[in-house]
Each structure stands twice: as C-alpha cells, then as structure tokens.
C-alpha positions in Angstrom: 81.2 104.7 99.3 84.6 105.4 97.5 87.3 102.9 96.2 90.6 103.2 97.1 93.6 101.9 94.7 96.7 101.5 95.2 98.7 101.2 92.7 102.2 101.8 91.4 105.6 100.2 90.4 106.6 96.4 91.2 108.4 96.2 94.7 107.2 100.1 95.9 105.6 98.6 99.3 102.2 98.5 97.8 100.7 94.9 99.7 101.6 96.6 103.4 100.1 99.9 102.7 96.9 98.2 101.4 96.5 95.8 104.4 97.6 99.1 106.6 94.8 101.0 105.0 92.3 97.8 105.1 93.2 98.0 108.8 92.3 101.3 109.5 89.4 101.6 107.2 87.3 98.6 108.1 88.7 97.3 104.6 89.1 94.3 102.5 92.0 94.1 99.7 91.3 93.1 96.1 94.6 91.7 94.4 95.1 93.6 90.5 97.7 91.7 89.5 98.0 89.8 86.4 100.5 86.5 88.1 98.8 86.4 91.5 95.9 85.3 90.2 97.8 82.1 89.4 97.8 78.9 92.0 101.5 78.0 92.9 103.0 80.9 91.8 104.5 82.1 94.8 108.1 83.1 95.2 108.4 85.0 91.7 104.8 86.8 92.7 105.6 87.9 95.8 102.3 86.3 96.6 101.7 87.8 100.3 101.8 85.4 103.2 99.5 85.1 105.9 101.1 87.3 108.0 101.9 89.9 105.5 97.9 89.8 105.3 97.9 90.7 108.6 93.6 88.9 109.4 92.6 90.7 106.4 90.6 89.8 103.8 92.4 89.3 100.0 90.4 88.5 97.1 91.2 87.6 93.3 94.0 85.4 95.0 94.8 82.0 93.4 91.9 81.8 91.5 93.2 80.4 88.1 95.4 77.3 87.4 98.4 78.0 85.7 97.9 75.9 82.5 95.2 78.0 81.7 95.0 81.9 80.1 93.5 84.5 81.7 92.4 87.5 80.4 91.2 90.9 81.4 87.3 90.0 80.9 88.4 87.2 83.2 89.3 89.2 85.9 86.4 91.4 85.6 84.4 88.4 85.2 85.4 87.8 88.9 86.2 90.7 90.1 83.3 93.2 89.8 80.8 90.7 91.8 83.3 90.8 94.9 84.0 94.8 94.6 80.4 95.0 95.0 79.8 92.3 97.5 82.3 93.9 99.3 80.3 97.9 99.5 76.9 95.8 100.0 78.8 94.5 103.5 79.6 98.3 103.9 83.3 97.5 103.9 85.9 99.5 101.8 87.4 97.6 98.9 91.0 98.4 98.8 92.2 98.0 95.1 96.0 96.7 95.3 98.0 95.7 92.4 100.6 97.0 89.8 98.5 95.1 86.4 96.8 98.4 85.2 94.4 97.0 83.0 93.2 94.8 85.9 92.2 97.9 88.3 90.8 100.0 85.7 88.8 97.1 84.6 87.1 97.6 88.1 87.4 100.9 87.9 86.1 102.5 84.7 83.5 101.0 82.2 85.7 99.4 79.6 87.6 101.5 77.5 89.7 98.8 75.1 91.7 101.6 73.4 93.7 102.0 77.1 94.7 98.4 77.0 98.1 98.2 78.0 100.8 96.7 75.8 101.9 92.9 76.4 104.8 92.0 75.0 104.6 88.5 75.2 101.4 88.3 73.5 102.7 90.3 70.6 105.8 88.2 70.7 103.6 85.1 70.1 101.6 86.4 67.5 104.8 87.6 65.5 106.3 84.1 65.8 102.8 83.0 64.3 103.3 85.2 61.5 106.5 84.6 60.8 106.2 80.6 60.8 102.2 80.6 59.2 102.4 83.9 57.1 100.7 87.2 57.0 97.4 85.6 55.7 97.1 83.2 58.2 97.5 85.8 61.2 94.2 88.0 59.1 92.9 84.8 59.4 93.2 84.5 63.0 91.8 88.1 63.7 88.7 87.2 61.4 87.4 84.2 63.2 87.6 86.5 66.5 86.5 90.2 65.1 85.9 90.1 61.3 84.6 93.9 61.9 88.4 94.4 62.6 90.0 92.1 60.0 87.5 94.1 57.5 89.2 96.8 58.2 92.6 95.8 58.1 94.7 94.8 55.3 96.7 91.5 56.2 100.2 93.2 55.5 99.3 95.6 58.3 101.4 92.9 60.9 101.5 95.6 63.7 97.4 97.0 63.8 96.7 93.1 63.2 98.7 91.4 66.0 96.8 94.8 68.2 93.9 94.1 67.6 94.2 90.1 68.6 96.4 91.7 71.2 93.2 93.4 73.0 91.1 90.7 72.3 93.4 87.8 74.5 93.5 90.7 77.3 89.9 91.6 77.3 88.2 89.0 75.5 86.7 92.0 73.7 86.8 92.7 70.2 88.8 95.9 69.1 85.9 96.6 67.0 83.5 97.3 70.0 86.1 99.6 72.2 85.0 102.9 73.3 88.5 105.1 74.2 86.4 107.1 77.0 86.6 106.0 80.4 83.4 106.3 82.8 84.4 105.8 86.2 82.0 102.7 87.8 82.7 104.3 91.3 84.0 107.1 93.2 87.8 106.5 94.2 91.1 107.9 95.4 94.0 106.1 93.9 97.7 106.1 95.8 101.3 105.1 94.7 104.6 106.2 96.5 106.7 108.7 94.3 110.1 106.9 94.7 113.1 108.3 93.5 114.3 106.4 90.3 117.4 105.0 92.4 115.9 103.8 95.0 113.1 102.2 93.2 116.1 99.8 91.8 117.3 99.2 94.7 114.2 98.0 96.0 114.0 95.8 92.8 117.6 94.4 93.4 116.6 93.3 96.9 113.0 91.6 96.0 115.3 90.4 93.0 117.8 88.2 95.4 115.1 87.3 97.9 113.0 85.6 95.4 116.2 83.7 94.3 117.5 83.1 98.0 114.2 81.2 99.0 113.9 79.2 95.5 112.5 80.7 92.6 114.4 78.2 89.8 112.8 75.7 92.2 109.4 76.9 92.2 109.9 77.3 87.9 110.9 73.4 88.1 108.4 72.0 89.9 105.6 74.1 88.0 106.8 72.3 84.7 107.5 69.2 86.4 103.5 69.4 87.3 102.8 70.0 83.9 102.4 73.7 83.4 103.6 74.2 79.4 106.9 76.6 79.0 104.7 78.8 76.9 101.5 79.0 78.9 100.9 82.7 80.1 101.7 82.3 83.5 105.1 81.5 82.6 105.8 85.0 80.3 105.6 86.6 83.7 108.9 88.6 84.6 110.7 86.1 86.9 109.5 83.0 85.3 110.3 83.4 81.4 113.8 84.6 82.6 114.3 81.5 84.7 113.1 78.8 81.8 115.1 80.8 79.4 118.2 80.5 81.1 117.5 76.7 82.5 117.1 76.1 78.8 120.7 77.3 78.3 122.4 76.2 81.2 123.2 79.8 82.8 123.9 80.1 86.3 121.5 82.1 89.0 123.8 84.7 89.1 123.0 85.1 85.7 119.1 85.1 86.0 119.0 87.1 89.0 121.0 90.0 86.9 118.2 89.2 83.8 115.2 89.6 85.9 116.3 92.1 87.7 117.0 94.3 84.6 113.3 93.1 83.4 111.9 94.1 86.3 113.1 97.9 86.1 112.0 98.2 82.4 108.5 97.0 83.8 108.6 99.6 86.7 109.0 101.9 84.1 106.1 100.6 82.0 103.8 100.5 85.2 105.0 104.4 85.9 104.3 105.2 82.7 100.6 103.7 82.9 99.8 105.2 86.0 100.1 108.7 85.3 97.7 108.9 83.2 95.5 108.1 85.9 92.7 110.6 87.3 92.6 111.2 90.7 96.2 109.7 91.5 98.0 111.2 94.4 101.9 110.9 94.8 102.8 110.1 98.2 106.0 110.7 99.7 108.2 107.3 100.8 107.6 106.8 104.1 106.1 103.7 106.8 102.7 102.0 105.4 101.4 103.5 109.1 102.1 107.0 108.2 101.0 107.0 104.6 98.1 105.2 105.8 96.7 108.0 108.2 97.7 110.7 104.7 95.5 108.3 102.6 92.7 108.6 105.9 92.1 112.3 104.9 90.8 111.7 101.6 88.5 108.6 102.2 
C-alpha cells in the first residue's frame, strides 16, 4: 500500500485536504509537525479541533510535554510503529505536516546530511560559544560524537555547532549519516502551488486569528505552568515572538506584524525543502473536495 504526504507551506490548507483525503480513502492522518507534538500548544499551532478532524483518526498529536525536547529520533521513535500499525489495519496513512525532517523521517531511511536547518538550535549553541569559548563547544560535540569532534578543529564554530545541530534533531551522530535517501514505502506526496501573494495573505489572516482568540494568553499561562522561556517548544514561530515582545513591553499589534513576517520567511524555508522532494506533485489552489478526488487518481 502507498503513503500519501501532504506537505507544504505553513497556512496552505494542508489539515482539511488530509482529513478530505483520509475521508475518501479509508485513511487515518499522521501529524509531521515539529509544535503539535506539544500538549497545550494550541492557538499558535493551529492544533486542529475536533471538528476540523472531521471523525478521523490523528496520530503524533500531543504526545510530548512542553518542558521537554524533542527530537527527530523522537518522532520516529513514535511514529514509525503507528505508520505501520496503521497499513497492518489496511488503512492509508495520510502523512500531514509542514516539519520536513519529521515526514521524511517516516519516509526514507535516515539520511542525516538532509537535516533541515534550525535556527534556534544554532542560536543556542552560538550563545554557548560565545559565553563558554570555542573549546568548550568541541567539548560539547566530543561527549556526543567524538568521531565528529576528531575531525573538526574547535575554531571551526559553524561545522561544530552542525554537527551538534543534527545530533539534538536526530539524536544521531553526524558521524554515522548516510546522504542517500532509501524510501521505507511507496508514496505520492501533495502541496498546493500558491502564488507567492496569496500565500501571505493566507499567513496575515492565520496571523490575526491566532491573536484574536488569545495567543499572548496561551504564551502566559504556558510559563505561568512552568514551561522555561528557552525550552524548545517556545523557539516555535508564534511563541518566541510573543515572549520576546512581553519581555519588552510591545503591544499585539506589534507581535502580530513580527510573527507574521517570521512566518513568511518560514514558508519560504518549507518551499525551499520541499522541492527537493521526489515524487511531489504541485496542485492547483482549489476546495480540499476537489484536490481530494485529483490526489484519488494517483493512490
């Protein structure tokens, strides 16, 4: 049985056309996204209702607590025993998430040279380097893959702070990657082919819903319940903006304007990522119904 993805920028109607194609195709949906994994995360996620779920299945939902990390071997960790739970029940799993590293993790035998960039992981281990020194970063990367930090010379900040990068996404040591990618399944992969324009758009409107039904409050009471300014839930697009700017005493207006001009330079990023992926097909912009019956022809 195939695997269907679909994947593409943040706010390109990407949760209705799953559960439309879940519908249809006696489907269950398996979330690849790096935030809804995350309990109480809601409003800033766009974590899909009940009704947006319309009866069907979603996995890899609210399965972490936000004070903790989670990383890519995480989510494979969890989410490869579902994917195939899912085929044994002879049901399609529907692949739905803009985190790339999360649905090829399901998708290909690991390739760690494809990791995708995170910038607040890099940020982090810059700020290390610049309060603890150079040596002290090597150090870091030798306790967790001294085949790397062999290899490396401590001045080398950027291939250092990399190679530590892929091993907090992962949980995989640069050292062991493999840059080919070896499908696990057979799979079709969709994303709608916005233009640019109206892809913003789309942004700016998610952008002042989240804020209309109470994003700063959801960011308050999450570090009201403990959950640390710096944890990674909280370098998510939506809720490092908001803590930033409570920090400084901006106004919403002001955070909704931030985030909203994060968000687009992620869209880009997530573009960007997917492709490079085989067996992608473009679809035009139309109702999750009607791109639903396209997407019928190649399953």
């Amino acid at each position: 049985m195939k695997v269907l993805a679909i994947c593409g920028a943040t706010a390109s109607g990407k949760t209705a056309l799953a559960v439309e194609c879940a519908k249809r195709l006696n489907g269950e949906v398996v979330s690849c996204d790096a935030l809804l994994v995350y309990r109480g995360l809601n409003i800033g996620t766009a974590k899909p209702t009940a009704a947006e779920m319309g009866g069907v299945a979603h996995h890899l939902i609210d399965v972490a607590d936000p004070r903790d990390a989670f990383s890519v071997h995480d989510f494979e960790t969890l989410a490869l025993p579902v994917v195939e739970e899912i085929i044994a029940r002879g049901k399609l799993p529907v692949l739905c998430g803009g985190t790339g590293f999360y649905m090829n993790a399901i998708l290909f035998q690991s390739g760690f040279g494809h990791v995708a960039a995170d910038a607040s992981v890099r940020a982090r281990y810059e700020a290390y380097a610049a309060e603890n020194g150079r040596g002290a970063l090597h150090a870091l990367l030798a306790e967790r893959d001294p085949a790397s930090a062999e290899k490396l010379h401590p001045n080398d900040v950027k291939r250092v702070v990399r190679a530590l990068e892929i091993y907090d996404l992962t949980g995989r040591k640069k050292s062991d990657q493999r840059d080919t990618r070896v499908p696990r399944y057979p799979y079709e992969a969709f994303a709608f082919d916005y233009p640019r324009e109206t892809l913003y758009e789309r942004i700016a409107v998610r952008t002042r819903a989240m804020m209309d039904a109470g994003l700063v409050r959801e960011v308050e009471g999450l570090l009201a319940g403990g959950v640390p300014q710096n944890a990674q839930c909280m370098q998510g697009i939506g809720y490092k903006e908001v803590v930033e700017c409570l920090k400084n005493g901006d106004s919403q207006s002001t955070m909704s304007d931030i985030i909203e001009k994060n968000t687009r330079n992620y869209a880009k990023r997530q573009l960007t990522f997917f492709k490079k992926m085989p067996n992608l097909h473009w679809l035009r912009p139309t109702d999750p119904i009607s791109a639903a019956k396209e997407i019928e022809r190649y399953l």
